[in-house]
MARBA-770952 format. One record per residue (C-alpha): x, z, y. Coordinates in steps of 0.001 Angstrom, whole numbers, plus 500000, padded with zeros to 6 digits. Each point is the difference from the previous one (the first is absolute). Layout:
BEGIN
X = X&Z = Z&Y = Y $
...
This chain:
BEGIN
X = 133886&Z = 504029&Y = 817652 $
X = 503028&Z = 497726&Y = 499973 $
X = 502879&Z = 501401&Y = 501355 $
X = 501805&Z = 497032&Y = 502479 $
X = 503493&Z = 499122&Y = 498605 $
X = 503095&Z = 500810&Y = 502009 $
X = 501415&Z = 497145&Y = 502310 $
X = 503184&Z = 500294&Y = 497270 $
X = 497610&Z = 500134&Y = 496913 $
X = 498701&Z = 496518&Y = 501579 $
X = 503384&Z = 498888&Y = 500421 $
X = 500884&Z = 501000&Y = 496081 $
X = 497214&Z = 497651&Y = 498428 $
X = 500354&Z = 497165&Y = 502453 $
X = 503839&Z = 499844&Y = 498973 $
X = 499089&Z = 501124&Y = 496403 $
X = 497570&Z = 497025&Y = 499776 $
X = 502581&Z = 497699&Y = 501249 $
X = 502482&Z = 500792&Y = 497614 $
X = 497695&Z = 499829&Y = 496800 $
X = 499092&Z = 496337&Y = 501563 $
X = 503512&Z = 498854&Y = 500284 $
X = 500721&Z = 500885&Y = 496632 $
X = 496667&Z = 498432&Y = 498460 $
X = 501862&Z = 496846&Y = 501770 $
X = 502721&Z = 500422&Y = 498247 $
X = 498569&Z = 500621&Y = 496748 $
X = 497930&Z = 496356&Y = 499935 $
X = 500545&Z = 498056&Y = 497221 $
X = 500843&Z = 502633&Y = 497531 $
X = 498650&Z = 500178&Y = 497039 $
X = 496666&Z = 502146&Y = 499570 $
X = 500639&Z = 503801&Y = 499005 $
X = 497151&Z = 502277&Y = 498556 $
X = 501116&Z = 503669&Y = 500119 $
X = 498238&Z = 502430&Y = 497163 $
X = 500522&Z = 503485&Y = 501593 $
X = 498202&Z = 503084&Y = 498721 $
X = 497605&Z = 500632&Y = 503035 $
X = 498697&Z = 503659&Y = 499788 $
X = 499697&Z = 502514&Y = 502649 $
X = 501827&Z = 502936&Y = 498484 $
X = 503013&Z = 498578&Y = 497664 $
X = 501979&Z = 502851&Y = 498124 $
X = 503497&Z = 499696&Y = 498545 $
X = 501173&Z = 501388&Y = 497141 $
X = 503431&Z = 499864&Y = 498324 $
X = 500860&Z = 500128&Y = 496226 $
X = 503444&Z = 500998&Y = 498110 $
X = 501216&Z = 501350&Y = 496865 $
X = 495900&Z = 500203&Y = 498918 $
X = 499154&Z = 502562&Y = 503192 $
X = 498025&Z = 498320&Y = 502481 $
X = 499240&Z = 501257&Y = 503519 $
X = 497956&Z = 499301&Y = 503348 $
X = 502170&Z = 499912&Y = 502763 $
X = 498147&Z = 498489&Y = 502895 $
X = 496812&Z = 498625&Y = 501388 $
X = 499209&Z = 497367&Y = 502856 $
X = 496942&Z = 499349&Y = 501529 $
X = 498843&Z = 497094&Y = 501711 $
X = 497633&Z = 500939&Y = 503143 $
X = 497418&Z = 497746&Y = 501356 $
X = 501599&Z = 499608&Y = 503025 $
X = 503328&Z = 497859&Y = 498227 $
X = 501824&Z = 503736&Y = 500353 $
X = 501745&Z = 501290&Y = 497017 $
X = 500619&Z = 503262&Y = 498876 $
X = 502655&Z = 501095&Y = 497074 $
X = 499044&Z = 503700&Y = 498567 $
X = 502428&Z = 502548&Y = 497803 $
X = 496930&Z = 502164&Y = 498675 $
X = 502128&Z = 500035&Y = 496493 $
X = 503569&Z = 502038&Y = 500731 $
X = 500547&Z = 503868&Y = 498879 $
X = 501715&Z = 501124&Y = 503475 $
X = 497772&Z = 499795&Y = 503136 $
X = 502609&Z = 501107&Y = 502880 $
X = 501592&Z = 497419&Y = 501594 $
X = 502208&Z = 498499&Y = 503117 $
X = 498687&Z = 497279&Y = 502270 $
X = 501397&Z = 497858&Y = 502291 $
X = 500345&Z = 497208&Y = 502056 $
X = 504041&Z = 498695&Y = 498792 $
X = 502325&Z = 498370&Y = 502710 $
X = 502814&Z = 497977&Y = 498088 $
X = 502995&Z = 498596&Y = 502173 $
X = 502578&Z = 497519&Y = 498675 $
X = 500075&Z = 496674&Y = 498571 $
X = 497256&Z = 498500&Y = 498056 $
X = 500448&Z = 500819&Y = 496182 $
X = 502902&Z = 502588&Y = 500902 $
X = 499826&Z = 503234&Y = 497904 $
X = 498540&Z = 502923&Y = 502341 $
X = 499075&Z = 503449&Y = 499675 $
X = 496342&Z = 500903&Y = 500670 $
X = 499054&Z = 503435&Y = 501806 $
X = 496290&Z = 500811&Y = 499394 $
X = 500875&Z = 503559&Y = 501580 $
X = 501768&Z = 498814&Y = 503060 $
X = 496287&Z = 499673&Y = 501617 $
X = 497589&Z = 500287&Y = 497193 $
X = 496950&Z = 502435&Y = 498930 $
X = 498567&Z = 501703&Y = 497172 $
X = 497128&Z = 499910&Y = 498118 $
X = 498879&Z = 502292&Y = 497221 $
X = 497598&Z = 497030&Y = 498678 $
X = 500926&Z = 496710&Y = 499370 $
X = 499050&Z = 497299&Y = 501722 $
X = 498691&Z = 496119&Y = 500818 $
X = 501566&Z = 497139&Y = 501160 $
X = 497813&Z = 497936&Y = 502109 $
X = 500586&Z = 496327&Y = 501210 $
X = 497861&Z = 499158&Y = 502257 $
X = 499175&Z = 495879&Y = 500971 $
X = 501976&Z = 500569&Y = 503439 $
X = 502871&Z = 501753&Y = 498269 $
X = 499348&Z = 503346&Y = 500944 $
X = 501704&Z = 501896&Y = 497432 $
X = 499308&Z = 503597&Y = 499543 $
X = 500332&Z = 503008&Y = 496932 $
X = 497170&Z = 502338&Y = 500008 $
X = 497224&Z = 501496&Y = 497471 $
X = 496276&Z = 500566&Y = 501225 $
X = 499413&Z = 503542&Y = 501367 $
X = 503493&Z = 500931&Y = 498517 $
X = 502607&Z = 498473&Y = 501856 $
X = 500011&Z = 498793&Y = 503723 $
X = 500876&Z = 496517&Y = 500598 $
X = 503421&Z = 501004&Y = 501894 $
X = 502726&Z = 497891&Y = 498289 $
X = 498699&Z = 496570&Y = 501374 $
X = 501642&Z = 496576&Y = 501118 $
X = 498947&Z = 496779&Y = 500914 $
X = 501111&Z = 497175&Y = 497311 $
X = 499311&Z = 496677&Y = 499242 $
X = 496357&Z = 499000&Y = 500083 $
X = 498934&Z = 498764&Y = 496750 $
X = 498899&Z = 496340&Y = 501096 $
X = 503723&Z = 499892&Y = 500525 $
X = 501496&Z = 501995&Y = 497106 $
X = 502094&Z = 497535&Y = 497607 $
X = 501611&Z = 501695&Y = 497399 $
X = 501739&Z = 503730&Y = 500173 $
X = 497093&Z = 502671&Y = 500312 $
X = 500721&Z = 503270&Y = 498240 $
X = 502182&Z = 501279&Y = 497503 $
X = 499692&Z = 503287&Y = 497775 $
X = 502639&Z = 501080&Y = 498038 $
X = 499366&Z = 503030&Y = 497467 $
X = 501811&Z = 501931&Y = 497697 $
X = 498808&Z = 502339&Y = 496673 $
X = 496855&Z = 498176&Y = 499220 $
X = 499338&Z = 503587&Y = 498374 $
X = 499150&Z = 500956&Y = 503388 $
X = 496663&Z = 497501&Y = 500228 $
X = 497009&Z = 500304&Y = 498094 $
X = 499647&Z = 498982&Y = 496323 $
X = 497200&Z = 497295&Y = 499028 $
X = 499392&Z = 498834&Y = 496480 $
X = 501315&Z = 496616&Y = 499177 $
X = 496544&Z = 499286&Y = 498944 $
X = 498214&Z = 501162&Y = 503194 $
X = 499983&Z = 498895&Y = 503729 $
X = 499657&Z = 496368&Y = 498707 $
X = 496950&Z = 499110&Y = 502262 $
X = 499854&Z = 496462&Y = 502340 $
X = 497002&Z = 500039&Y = 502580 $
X = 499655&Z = 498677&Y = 503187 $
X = 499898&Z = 504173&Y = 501200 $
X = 502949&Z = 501156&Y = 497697 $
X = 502849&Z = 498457&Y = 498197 $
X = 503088&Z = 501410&Y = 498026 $
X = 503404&Z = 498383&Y = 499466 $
X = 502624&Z = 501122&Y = 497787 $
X = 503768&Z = 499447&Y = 500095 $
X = 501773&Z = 499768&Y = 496804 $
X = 503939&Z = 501368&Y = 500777 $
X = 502364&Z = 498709&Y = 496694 $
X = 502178&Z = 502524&Y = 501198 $
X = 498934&Z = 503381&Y = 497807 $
X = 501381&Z = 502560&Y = 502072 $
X = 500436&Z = 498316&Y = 503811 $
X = 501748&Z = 501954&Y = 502930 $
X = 497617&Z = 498929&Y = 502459 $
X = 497264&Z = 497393&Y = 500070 $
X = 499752&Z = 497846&Y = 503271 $
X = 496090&Z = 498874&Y = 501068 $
X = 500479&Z = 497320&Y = 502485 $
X = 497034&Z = 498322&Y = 501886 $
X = 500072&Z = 496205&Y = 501602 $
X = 497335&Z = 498908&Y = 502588 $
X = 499319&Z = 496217&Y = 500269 $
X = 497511&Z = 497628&Y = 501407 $
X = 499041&Z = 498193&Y = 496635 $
X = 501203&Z = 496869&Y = 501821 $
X = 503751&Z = 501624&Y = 500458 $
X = 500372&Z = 501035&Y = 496289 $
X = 503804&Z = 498972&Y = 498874 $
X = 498938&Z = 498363&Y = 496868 $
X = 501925&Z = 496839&Y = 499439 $
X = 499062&Z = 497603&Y = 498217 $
X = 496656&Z = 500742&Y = 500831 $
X = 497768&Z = 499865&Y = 496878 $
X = 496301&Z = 499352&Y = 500448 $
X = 498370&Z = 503658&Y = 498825 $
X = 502604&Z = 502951&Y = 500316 $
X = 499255&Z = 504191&Y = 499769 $
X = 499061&Z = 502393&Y = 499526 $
X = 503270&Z = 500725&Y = 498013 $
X = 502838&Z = 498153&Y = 500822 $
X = 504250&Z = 500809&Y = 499844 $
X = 501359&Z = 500719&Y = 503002 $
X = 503711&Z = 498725&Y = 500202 $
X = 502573&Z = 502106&Y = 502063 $
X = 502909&Z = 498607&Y = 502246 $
X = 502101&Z = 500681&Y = 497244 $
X = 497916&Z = 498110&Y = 497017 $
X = 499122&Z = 503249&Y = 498448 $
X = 495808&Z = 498938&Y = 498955 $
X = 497696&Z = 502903&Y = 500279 $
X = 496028&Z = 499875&Y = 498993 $
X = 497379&Z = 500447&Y = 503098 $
X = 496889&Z = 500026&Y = 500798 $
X = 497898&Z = 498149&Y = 503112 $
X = 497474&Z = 502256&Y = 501135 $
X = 497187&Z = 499501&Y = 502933 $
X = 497090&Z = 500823&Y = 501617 $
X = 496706&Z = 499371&Y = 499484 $
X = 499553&Z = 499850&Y = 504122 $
X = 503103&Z = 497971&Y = 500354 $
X = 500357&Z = 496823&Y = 497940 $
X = 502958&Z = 498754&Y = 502703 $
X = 502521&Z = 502425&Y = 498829 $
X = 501472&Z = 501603&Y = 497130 $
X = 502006&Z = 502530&Y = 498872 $
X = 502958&Z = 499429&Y = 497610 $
X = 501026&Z = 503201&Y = 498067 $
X = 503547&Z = 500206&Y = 497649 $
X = 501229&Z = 503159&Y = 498284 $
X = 503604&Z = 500678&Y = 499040 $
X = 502259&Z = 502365&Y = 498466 $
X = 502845&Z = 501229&Y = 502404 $
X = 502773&Z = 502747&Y = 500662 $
X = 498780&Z = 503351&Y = 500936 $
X = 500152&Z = 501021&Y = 503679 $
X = 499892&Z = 503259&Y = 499678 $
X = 501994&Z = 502903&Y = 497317 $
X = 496088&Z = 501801&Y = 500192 $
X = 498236&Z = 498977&Y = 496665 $
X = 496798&Z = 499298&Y = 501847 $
X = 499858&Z = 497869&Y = 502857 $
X = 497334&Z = 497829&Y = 502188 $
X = 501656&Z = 497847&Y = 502990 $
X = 496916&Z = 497209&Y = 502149 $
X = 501717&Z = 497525&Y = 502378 $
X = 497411&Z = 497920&Y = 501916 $
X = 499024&Z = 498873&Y = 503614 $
X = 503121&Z = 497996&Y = 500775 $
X = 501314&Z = 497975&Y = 503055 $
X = 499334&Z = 496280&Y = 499597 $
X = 502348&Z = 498583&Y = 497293 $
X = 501909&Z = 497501&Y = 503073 $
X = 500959&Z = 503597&Y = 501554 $
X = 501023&Z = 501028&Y = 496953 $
X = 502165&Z = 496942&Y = 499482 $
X = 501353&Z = 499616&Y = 503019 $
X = 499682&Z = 502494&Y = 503206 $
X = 502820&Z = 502451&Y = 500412 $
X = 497809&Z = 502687&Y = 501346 $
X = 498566&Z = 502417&Y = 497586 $
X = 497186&Z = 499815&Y = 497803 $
X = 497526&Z = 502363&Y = 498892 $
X = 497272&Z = 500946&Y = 497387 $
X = 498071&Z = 502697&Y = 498227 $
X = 500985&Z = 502178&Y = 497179 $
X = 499120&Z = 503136&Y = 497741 $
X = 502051&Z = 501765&Y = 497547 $
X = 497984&Z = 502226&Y = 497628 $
X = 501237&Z = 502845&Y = 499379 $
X = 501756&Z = 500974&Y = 502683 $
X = 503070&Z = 502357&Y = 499526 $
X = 499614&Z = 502991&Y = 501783 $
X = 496483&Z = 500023&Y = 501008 $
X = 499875&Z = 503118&Y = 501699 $
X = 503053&Z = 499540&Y = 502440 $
X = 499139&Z = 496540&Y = 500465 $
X = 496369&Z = 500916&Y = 501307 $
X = 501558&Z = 502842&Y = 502076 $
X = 502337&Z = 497309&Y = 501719 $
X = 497891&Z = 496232&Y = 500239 $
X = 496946&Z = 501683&Y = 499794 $
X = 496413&Z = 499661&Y = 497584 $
X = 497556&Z = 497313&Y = 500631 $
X = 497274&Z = 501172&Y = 497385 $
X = 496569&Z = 500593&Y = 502085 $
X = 499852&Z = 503955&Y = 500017 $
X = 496638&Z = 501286&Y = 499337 $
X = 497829&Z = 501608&Y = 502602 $
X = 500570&Z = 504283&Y = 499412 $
X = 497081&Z = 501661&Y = 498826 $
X = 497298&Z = 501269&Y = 502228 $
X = 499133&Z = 503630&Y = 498929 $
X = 496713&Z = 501620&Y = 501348 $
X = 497686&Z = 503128&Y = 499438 $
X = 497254&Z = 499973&Y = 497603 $
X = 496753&Z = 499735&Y = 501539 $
X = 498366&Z = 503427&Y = 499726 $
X = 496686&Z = 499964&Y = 498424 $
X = 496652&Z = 502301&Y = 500679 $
């Protein structure tokens, strides 16, 4: 049975609808572009330097349009979560306090996406879905997604450089070749675009799946345009770059994802908020004392008497 869409869900597509029709209008009369992502339902990145190569993440396109981003690969499994509120002016440096109203997890976790934006971090029969937001629906995502930023690649599981090479429609692998031998930290950074909205200029007729991704400041960086095999309207565009550390800790795993739309970003005064994890977190114990665990706890054992027997 079909459940009947909220009067704001409604709402949401009509205005959604509208705004991918305005911009087909103002697309007419450019020049033809096919796109060449890799369409595959689970796509997993890896990352090479200095010879060591490493998985670091997983995302997973659902049938629904949802996508999910998994961390099945890193050494330390307790973590803070949070839902981030960041005051000042757009692009101003700020200080981020995950344990201001955060929880714990002893496992890690999922990031989920869902089509109209909700947001969440959770892991099936692990973690409850607590730390939760509504974001940008994903027929109206342009652009900014999700960041991960990581430091001591040590700390994620090894592959050979000859293995985890497959392309299917079911399962994919990328790899990320860093020219820096020994980098600080290594910055994963995803883009979600109707195909139609991709900032290529000049437009060439065939383009993907790898392409260079050129930053504000005209540094180039290789990336990679990924899909789904349900969605063939939107793609994802993923870039990975070597960065400063964040942390003095040697191993280090910081998600940002389910953002405000990028014109409150921009231009509201008011706050803006997202989701975030830091794995591990420092001082576990105190931590879960204080914010609290949100790991599912397992029922406690039932004990009862043998039955006697004749």
């Amino acid at each position: 049975m079909n459940r009947r869409k909220r009067p704001i869900e409604v709402i949401r597509a009509w205005w959604a609808r509208l705004r991918r029709f305005i911009r087909q209008l103002q697309r007419e009369g450019r020049h033809h572009m096919e796109v060449k992502g890799i369409l595959s339902e689970r796509v997993v990145i890896t990352v090479i330097t200095d010879g060591h190569r490493h998985k670091i993440l997983q995302i997973v396109f659902a049938k629904d349009g949802s996508f999910y981003v998994t961390f099945p690969y890193f050494l330390h499994t307790a973590g803070l979560l949070a839902e981030v509120k960041i005051e000042g002016p757009p692009g101003a440096q700020t200080v981020m306090d995950l344990a201001d109203k955060g929880k714990v997890a002893s496992h890690l976790v999922k990031y989920s996406h869902h089509t109209d934006g909700e947001a969440h971090f959770s892991q099936d029969g692990k973690v409850k879905t607590v730390i939760r937001r509504q974001s940008v629906p994903l027929a109206e995502q342009q652009g900014h997604i999700f960041t991960l930023i990581i430091q001591g690649l040590r700390g994620f599981e090894s592959v050979n450089t000859t293995k985890e090479n497959t392309m299917s429609a079911k399962r994919a692998t990328l790899t990320f070749a860093i020219e820096d031998r020994f980098p600080k930290a290594v910055r994963i950074i995803g883009r979600w675009y109707w195909i139609e909205d991709l900032p290529i200029e000049p437009r060439p007729p065939v383009i993907g799946p790898k392409v260079q991704a050129v930053d504000p400041d005209g540094v180039v960086h290789n990336a990679f345009i990924v899909g789904s095999p349900h969605d063939k309207k939107h793609v994802l565009v993923l870039t990975c770059i070597p960065q400063h550390s964040i942390s003095p800790a040697h191993d280090v795993m910081m998600f940002m994802g389910g953002f405000d739309p990028s014109s409150k970003i921009r231009t509201s005064r008011r706050p803006t908020r997202f989701l975030a994890f830091l794995y591990p977190a420092d001082d576990y114990e105190e931590l879960k004392q204080r914010l609290g665990c949100i790991d599912y706890k397992l029922p406690a054992q039932a004990l009862q008497p043998e039955p006697e027997t004749d």
